[in-house]
C-alpha positions as CSV (number, residue, x, y, z in Angstrom):
1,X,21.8,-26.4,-9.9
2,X,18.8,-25.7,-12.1
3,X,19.0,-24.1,-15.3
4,X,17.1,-20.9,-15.5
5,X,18.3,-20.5,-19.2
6,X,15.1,-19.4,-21.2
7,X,12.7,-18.3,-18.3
8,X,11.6,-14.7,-19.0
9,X,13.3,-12.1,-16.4
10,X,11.1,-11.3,-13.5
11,X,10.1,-7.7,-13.7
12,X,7.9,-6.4,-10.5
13,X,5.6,-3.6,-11.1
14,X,3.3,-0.9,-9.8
15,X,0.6,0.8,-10.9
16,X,-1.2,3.9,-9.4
17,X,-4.3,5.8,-10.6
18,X,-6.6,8.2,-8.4
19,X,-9.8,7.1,-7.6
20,X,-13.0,9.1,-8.8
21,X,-15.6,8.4,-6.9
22,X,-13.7,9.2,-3.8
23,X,-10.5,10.5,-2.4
24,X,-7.4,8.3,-2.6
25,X,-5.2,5.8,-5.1
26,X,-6.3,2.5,-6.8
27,X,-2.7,0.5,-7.4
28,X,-2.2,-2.8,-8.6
29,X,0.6,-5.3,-8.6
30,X,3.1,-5.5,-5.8
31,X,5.1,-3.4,-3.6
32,X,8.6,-4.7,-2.9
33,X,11.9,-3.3,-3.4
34,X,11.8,-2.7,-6.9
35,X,8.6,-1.0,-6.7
36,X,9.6,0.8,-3.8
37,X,10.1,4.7,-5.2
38,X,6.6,4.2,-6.7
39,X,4.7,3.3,-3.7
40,X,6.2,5.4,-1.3
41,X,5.9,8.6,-4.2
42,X,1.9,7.5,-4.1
43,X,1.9,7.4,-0.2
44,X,3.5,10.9,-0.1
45,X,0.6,12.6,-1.6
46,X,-2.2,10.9,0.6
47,X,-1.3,13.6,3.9
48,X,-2.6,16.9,1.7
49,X,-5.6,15.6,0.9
50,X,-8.5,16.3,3.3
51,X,-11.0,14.0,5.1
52,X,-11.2,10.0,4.6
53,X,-8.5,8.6,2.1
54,X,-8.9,5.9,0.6
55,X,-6.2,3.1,-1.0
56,X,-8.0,0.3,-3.4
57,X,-5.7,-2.8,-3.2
58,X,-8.0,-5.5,-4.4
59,X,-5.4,-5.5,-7.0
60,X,-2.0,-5.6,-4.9
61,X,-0.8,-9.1,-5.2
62,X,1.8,-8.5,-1.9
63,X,3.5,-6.1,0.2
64,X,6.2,-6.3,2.0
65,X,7.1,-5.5,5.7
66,X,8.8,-2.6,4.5
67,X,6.2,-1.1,2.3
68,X,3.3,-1.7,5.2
69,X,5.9,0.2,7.2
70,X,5.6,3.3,4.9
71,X,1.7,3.2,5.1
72,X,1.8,3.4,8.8
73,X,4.5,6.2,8.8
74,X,1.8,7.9,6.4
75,X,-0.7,7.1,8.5
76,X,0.7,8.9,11.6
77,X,1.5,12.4,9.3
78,X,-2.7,12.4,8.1
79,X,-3.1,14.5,11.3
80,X,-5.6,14.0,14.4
81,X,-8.8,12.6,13.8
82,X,-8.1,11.4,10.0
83,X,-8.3,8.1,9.0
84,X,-6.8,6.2,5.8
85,X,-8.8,3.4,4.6
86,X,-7.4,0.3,3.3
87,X,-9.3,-1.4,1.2
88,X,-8.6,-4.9,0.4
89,X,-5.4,-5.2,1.2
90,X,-3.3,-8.4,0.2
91,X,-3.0,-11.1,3.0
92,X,1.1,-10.0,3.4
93,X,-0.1,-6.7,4.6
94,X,-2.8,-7.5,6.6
95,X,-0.1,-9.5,8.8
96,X,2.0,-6.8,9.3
97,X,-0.2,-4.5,10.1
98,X,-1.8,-6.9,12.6
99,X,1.4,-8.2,14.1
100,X,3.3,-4.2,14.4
101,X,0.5,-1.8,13.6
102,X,-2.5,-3.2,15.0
103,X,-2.7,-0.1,17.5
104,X,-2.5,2.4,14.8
105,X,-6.2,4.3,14.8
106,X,-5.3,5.8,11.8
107,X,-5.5,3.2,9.6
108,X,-8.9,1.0,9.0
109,X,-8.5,-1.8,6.9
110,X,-12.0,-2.8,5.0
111,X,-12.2,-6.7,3.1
């Protein structure tokens, strides 16, 4: 068994900021279970917003089956003809999204 005495806990985080130049969030870190409240309390304020939104995720190290499952589930409540744009998402997402999403016209991802 290998001694884990010393090692500094892991502690998961998630940031969230609007974005100003246009509509939608810039987050950073990861979206897992411990980050879970936080990522699905940004996704929950992405339907009221009109027109193109936007999520920057350059800075999203991974995301789990789960959390991609909450974007889609966003994704369907934008309404007809709206679209959300993800931006850079980590390779993890991109996966899901193209192994249980990929039919989704709501969401466009951009690299």
């Amino acid at each position: 068994m290998t001694d884990l005495t010393g090692w500094p806990p892991y502690r998961a985080a998630l940031d969230v900021w609007p974005l100003c130049e246009r509509a939608g969030l810039g987050l950073s870190g990861e979206v897992s279970l411990p980050t879970r409240v936080a990522w699905e309390g940004a996704l929950a304020t992405l339907p009221g917003r009109p027109g193109r939104v936007y999520l920057e995720l350059s800075l999203v190290t991974f995301v789990d089956v789960a959390g991609t499952a909450a974007l889609a589930f966003t994704a369907q409540r934008l309404g007809s003809g709206r679209r959300l744009i993800v931006d850079r998402p980590p390779p993890s997402m991109r996966r899901a999204l193209e192994a249980f999403w990929s039919d989704l016209p709501a969401i466009e991802v951009t690299l």
